[in-house]
C-alpha positions as CSV (number, residue, x, y, z in Angstrom):
1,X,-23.0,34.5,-11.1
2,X,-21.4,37.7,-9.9
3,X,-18.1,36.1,-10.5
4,X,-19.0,35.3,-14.4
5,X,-20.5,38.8,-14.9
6,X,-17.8,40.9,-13.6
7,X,-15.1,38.7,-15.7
8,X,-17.1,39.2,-18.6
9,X,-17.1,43.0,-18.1
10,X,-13.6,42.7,-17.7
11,X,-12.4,41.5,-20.9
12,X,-15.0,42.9,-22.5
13,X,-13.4,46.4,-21.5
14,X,-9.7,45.1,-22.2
15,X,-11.0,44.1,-25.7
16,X,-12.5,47.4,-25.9
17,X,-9.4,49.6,-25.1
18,X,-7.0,47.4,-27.0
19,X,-9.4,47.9,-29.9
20,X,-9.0,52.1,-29.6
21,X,-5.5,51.4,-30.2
22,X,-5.7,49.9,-33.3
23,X,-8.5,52.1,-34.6
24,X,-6.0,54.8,-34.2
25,X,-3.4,53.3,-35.5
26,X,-5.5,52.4,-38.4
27,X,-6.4,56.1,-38.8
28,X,-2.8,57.8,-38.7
29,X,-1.6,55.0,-41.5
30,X,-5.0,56.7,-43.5
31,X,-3.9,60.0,-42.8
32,X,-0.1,60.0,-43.7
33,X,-1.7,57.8,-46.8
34,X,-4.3,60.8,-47.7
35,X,-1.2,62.8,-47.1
36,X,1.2,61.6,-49.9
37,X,-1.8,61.3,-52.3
38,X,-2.2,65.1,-52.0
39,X,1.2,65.8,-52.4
40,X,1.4,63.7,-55.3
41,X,-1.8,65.5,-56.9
42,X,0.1,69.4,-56.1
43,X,3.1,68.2,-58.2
């Protein structure tokens, strides 16, 4: 039972940080988007 519950933590913290990673990647391409739309609005 030990076994099962410390594997499960395992991924569960592997899923966890390669999620972070993509949330942030997610967040620049939002940014650079937010970015051009404000430099297209100045013009």
């Amino acid at each position: 039972m030990k076994r099962i519950l410390s594997s499960a933590l395992l991924v569960a913290f592997a899923l966890s940080v390669v999620g972070c990673n993509t949330v942030k990647g997610v967040g620049q391409d939002v940014q650079k988007a937010g970015e051009k739309i404000e430099d297209a609005a100045k013009k």
